[in-house]
Structure formats: C-alpha cells, structure tokens
Steps between C-alpha positions, in 0.01 A plus 500: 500500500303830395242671624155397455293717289163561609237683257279717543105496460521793209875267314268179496235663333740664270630132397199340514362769212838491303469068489194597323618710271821359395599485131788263450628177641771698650281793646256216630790322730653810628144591622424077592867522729389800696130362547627167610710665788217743564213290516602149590817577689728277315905526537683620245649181388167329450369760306792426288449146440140568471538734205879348410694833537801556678538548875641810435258599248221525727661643790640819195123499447369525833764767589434708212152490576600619880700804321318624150100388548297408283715619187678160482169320466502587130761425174602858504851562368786520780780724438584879472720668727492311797762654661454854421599780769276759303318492236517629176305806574695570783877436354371782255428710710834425713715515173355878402686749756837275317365541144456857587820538635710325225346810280623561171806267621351163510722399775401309780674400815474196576577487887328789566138309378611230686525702841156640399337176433668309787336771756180514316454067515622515809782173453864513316483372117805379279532764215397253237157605666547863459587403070222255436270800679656761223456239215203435570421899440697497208807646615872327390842487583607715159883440529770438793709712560813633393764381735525328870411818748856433665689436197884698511561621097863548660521145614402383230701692262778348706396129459459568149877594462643227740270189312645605205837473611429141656356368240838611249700345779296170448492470160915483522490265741288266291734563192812421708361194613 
C-alpha cells in the first residue's frame, strides 16, 4: 500500500483556486481528483469510480502533483528533453574548448569528449550519447576511415595470392567432376 499523502494548508488553497479556474473537461478532473483526496479524504480507487478514471490514473495524478506543483493543474504541453544531463546552453559551452581545438582541422575525438563529458555529468554514458550531443550542434561523422587501425597490408597481400590459387584449384575440381 503507499503512503498517505497529506496536504498542506497553502496545496489546498492552491487546488481549491485552480477548480475554479479550470478551462477544459480534462483540466477540471485533474484539479476535481486532487481536491477529492485533499478535501474529503477519499481513497484513490473511489475517486476513480467517482470520476470513472483509472486506478492508476489518479494515483499518476496525485504523484505528479507530490513532484511538479501546481504546473500539472493546467493543459500545458508535456515533453522536451526530459532526460537532459545539460542543457543546451551548457553543451555549448562544453563543446567550445573541442570546436576550438579541432581548428582549421575539423576533427574531433570522439573518446576524448566522452571522458570530458562523463566527468563533467558525473555518471558513464554509451557513446551514442556523446553523437546525438555533437548532432545536435551540428557536427557529423564526414567519412570512416580508411582501413581497420590493425589491419597487416602484408597479410593481406598474402591472402590475396593464396585465395586466388584456391579458388583455380576449385574451379578444376568442379570441371573434373
């Protein structure tokens, strides 16, 4: 069972003025689910099948109310970046000792930002982090690179010679039989 909310003088009167002022339907029953549990003390589930919304429903409500205020009260748009470690502002003003360094270049690396970010947030992040971060500032991944950082030319000059040779050696079997 969860724990039982209690209100305070200053949140009833806060309810009690947003009931009044509600605009829609929707904005009305948010505010009529808090005031229920507020002023009359009902459970959860009878506020429900009062105003025929979920269990669950209220209690998100109620909860919400507990975390954000008053700003729930009203229709206002829900979204953004909810999960942001910094915010725009601040990534800027991470990302320009980089930009500065990349120079006339226009190379960044990546691990190194990562390092820098990771200390900075305080928590590890998946790289993926680190390039939606740069995207997001407009840099891109311009082209990969040349070759595999411990590729062998000499092995694979050999391979080259030897798969040439197998694949003669195949062909006459097939032929043969």
């Amino acid at each position: 069972m969860g724990c039982k909310i209690e209100f305070s003088a200053r949140q009833r009167e806060e309810i009690a003025s947003a009931l009044k002022r509600a605009e829609t339907k929707e904005e009305y029953q948010r505010v009529l689910c808090l005031w229920l549990r507020a002023e009359q003390n009902l459970s959860a589930r009878g506020i429900a099948k009062m105003l025929g919304m979920s269990f669950g429903g209220v209690r998100n409500i109620h909860s919400r109310y507990i975390k954000h205020g008053e700003k729930i009260l009203t229709n206002a748009p829900i979204g953004g970046r909810l999960h942001e470690n910094m915010s725009l502002e601040e990534e800027k003003l991470f990302l320009a000792p980089f930009e500065n360094a990349a120079g006339a270049s226009g190379i960044l690396a990546v691990s190194e930002i990562q390092k820098t970010y990771e200390k900075r947030i305080g928590c590890k992040v998946p790289p993926s982090t680190v390039y939606r971060l740069l995207a997001r500032h407009g840099w891109r991944k311009v082209a990969p690179r040349p070759s595999h950082p411990k590729a062998d030319a000499d092995l694979q000059d050999i391979f080259k010679k030897t798969l040439r040779e197998k694949s003669t050696n195949s062909n006459r079997w097939m032929k043969n039989h």
